[in-house]
C-alpha positions as CSV (number, residue, x, y, z in Angstrom):
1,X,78.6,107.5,87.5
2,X,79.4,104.8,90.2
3,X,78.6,101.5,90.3
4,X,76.2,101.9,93.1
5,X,74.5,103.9,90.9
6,X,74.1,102.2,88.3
7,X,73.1,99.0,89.7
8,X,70.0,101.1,91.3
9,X,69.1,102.1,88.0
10,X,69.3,98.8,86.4
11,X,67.1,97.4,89.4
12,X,64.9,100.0,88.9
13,X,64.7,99.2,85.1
14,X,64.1,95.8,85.4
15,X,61.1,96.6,88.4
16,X,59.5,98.9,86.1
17,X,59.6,96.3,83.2
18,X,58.0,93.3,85.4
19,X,55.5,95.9,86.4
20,X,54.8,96.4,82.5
21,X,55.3,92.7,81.8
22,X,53.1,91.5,84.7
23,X,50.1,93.5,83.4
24,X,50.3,92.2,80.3
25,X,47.8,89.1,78.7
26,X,49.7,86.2,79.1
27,X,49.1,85.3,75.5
28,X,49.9,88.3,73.8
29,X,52.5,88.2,71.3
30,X,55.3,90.6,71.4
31,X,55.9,93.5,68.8
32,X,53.1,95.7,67.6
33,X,49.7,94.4,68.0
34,X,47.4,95.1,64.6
35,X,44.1,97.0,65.7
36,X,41.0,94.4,65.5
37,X,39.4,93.4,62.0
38,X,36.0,95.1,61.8
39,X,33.3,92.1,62.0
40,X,31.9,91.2,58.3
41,X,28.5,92.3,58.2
42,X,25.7,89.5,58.5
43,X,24.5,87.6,55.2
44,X,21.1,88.5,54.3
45,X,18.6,85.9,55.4
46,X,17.7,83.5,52.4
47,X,14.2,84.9,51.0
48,X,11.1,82.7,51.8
49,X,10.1,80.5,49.2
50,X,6.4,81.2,47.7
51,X,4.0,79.6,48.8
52,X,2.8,76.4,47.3
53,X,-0.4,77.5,45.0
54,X,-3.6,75.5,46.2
55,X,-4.6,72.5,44.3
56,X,-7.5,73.9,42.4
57,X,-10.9,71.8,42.7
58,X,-11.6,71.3,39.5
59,X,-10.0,73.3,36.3
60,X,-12.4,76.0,34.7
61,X,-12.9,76.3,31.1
62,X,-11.1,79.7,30.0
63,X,-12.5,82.6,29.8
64,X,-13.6,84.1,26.5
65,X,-11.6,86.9,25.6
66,X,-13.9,90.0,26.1
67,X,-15.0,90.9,22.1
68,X,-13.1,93.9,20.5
69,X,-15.7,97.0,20.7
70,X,-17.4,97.5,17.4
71,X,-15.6,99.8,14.6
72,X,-17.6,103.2,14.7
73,X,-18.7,103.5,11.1
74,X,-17.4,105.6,8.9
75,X,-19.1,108.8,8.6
76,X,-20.5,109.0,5.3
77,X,-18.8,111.0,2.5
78,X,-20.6,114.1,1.8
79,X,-21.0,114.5,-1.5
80,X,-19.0,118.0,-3.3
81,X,-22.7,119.4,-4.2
82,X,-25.3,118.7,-1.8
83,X,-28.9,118.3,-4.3
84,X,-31.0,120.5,-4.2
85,X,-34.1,119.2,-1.8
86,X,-37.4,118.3,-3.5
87,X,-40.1,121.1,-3.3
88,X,-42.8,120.2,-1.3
89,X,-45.3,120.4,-4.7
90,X,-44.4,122.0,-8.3
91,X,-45.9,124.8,-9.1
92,X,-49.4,124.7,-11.0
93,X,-49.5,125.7,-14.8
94,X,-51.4,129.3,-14.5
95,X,-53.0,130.5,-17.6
96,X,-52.6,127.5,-19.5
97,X,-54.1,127.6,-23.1
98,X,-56.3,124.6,-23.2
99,X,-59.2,123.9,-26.4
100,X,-62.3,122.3,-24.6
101,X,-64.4,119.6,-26.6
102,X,-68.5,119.7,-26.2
103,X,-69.7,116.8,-24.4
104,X,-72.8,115.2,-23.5
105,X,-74.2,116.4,-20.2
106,X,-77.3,116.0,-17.8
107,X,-77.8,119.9,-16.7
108,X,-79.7,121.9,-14.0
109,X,-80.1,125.0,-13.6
110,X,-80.2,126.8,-10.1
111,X,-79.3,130.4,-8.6
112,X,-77.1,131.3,-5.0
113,X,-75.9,134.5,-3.1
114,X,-72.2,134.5,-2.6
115,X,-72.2,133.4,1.5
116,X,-74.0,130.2,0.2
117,X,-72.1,129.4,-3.1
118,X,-70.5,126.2,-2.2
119,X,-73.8,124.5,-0.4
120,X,-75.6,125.6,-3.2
121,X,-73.7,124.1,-5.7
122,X,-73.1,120.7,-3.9
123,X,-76.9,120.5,-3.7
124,X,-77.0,120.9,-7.4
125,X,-74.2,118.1,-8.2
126,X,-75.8,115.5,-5.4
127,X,-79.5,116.0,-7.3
128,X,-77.7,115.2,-10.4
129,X,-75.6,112.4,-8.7
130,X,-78.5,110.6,-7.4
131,X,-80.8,110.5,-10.3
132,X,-77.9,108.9,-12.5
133,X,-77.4,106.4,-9.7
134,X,-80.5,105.9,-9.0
135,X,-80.6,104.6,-13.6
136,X,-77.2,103.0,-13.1
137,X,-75.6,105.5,-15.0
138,X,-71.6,106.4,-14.3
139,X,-70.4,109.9,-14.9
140,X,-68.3,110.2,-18.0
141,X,-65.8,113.3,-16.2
142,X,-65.5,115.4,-13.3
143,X,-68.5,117.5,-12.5
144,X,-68.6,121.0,-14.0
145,X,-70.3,124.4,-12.8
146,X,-71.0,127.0,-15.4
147,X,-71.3,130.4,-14.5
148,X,-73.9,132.3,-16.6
149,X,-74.0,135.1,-15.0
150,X,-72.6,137.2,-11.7
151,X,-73.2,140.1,-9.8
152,X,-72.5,141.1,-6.5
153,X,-75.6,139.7,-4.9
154,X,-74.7,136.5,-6.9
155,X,-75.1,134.1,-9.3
156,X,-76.8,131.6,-11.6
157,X,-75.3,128.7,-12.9
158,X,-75.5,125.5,-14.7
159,X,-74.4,122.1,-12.6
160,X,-73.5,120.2,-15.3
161,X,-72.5,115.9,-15.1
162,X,-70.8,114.4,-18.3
163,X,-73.0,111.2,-19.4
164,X,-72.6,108.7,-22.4
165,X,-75.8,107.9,-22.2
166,X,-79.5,109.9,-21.1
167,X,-81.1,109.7,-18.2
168,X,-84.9,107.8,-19.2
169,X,-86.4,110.5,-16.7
170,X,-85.2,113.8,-15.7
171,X,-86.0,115.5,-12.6
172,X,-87.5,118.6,-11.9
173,X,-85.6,121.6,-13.4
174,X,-83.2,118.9,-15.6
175,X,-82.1,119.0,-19.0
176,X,-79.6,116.9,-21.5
177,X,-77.1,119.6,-23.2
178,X,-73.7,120.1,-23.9
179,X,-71.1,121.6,-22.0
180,X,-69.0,124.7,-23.4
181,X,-66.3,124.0,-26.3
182,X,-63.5,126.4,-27.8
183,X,-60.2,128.0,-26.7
184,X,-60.0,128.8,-23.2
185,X,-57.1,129.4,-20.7
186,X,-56.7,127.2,-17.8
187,X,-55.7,127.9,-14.2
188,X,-55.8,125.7,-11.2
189,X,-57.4,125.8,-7.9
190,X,-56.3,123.9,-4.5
191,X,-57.8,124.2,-1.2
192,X,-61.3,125.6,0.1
193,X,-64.2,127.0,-1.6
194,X,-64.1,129.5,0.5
195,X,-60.0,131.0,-1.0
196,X,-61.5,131.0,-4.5
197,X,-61.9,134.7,-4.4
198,X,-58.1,134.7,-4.0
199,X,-58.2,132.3,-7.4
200,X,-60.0,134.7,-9.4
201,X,-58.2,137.5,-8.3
202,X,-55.1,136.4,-9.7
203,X,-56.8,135.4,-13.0
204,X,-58.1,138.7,-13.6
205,X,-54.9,140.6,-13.0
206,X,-53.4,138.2,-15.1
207,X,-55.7,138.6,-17.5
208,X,-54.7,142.5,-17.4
209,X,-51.3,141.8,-17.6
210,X,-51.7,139.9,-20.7
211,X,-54.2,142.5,-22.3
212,X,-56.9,139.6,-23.1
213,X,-60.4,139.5,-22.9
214,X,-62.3,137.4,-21.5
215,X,-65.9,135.9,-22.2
216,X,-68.7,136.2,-19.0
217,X,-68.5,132.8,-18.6
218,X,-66.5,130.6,-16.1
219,X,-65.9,127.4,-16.0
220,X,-65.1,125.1,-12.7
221,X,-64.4,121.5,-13.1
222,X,-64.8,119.8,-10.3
223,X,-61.3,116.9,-10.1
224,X,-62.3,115.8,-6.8
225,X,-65.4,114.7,-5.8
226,X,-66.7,117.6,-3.9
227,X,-69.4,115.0,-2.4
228,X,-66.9,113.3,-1.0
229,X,-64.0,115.2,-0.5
230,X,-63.2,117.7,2.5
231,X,-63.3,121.1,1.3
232,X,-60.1,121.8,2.5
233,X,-58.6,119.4,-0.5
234,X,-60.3,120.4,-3.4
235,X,-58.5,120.1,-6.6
236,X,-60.9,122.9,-9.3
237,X,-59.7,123.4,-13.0
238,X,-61.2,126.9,-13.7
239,X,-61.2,127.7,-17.2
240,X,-61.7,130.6,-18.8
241,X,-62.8,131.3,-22.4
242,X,-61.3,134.2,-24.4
243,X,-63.3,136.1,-26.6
């Protein structure tokens, strides 16, 4: 290579450089330049502070704290065997053997058909009733009827009122007597006049079943009042004596 030529070439070089050089920043520094840091990210921004609560205008008394619900009581034990519940009325005796002692009695005497039984015989016992009131005399028992006799037209009877002492004056038709004694049996009668049949149908068929025989004579004694007394709640003690 000449010298020619190589002079070019260092001209050249040393154009090109300035060229580089001149388009350079000024302040750059030589070597190799580091590629930019990457910004830090922003700090958060500081939270706000609460707010100051509001001076309160006068302090409240606390609140009562709302009272625990009530404990549901506890269901009562059953027991291991329930008792047996109550009947609603024990039975009556039926056919009880009962001795009957004679007392003292104001009596009369009267007759009835069968559809007017019951009027009938509270005629009878309010004749009787008034004539001992009207003396001041107090029964000494319940108010018996006596049945002498029956057949199916009817009846006669004996209304019968247990005294201690006699009547001054009797009434029309009225005796002093005593009422029947001796071994009878004894059977019990609840409810209307009117369900006495039913009554005395069970006495005679127990009567059968027992293969005893029984006198013509019936007893009723009256344990309520049937003067005063519904019908529908009469207690009668019929008895029955045996021959």
């Amino acid at each position: 290579m000449t010298n020619t030529r190589v002079a070019v070439l260092v001209v050249l070089a040393l154009v090109v450089a300035a060229a580089v050089w001149s388009k350079m920043p000024a302040n750059a520094p030589t070597g190799t330049v580091p590629p930019p840091a990457s910004p830090a990210a922003p700090a958060p921004a500081p939270a706000a502070p609460p707010p100051a609560p509001a001076a309160p205008a006068a302090e409240a008394p606390p609140a009562p704290a709302p009272a625990p619900p009530p404990a549901a009581a506890p269901a009562a034990e059953a027991p291991a065997t329930p008792p047996a519940a109550p009947s609603a009325q024990a039975a009556d005796p039926f056919g009880e053997q009962q001795t009957l002692t004679a007392k003292k009695v104001v009596i009369v005497k009267g007759s009835a058909s069968w559809d007017s039984a019951f009027d009938t015989l509270v005629g009878s016992l309010k004749t009787l009733s008034s004539l001992l009131a009207q003396q001041g005399i107090k029964p000494a028992g319940p108010s018996l009827i006596v049945y002498t006799s029956t057949d199916d037209a009817g009846f006669t009877y004996q209304a019968e009122i247990p005294v201690d002492q006699e009547p001054k004056t009797l009434g029309k038709g009225m005796s002093i007597g005593m009422s029947p004694e001796g071994p009878t049996l004894k059977f019990i009668h609840r409810g209307s006049y009117d369900n006495m049949d039913n009554t005395y149908e069970a006495i005679t068929n127990h009567l059968d079943d027992k293969k005893l025989e029984a006198k013509d004579t019936f007893i009723e004694e009256y344990v309520t009042d049937p003067l005063t007394t519904s019908e529908d709640k009469l207690v009668i003690n019929v008895f029955v004596p045996l021959k």
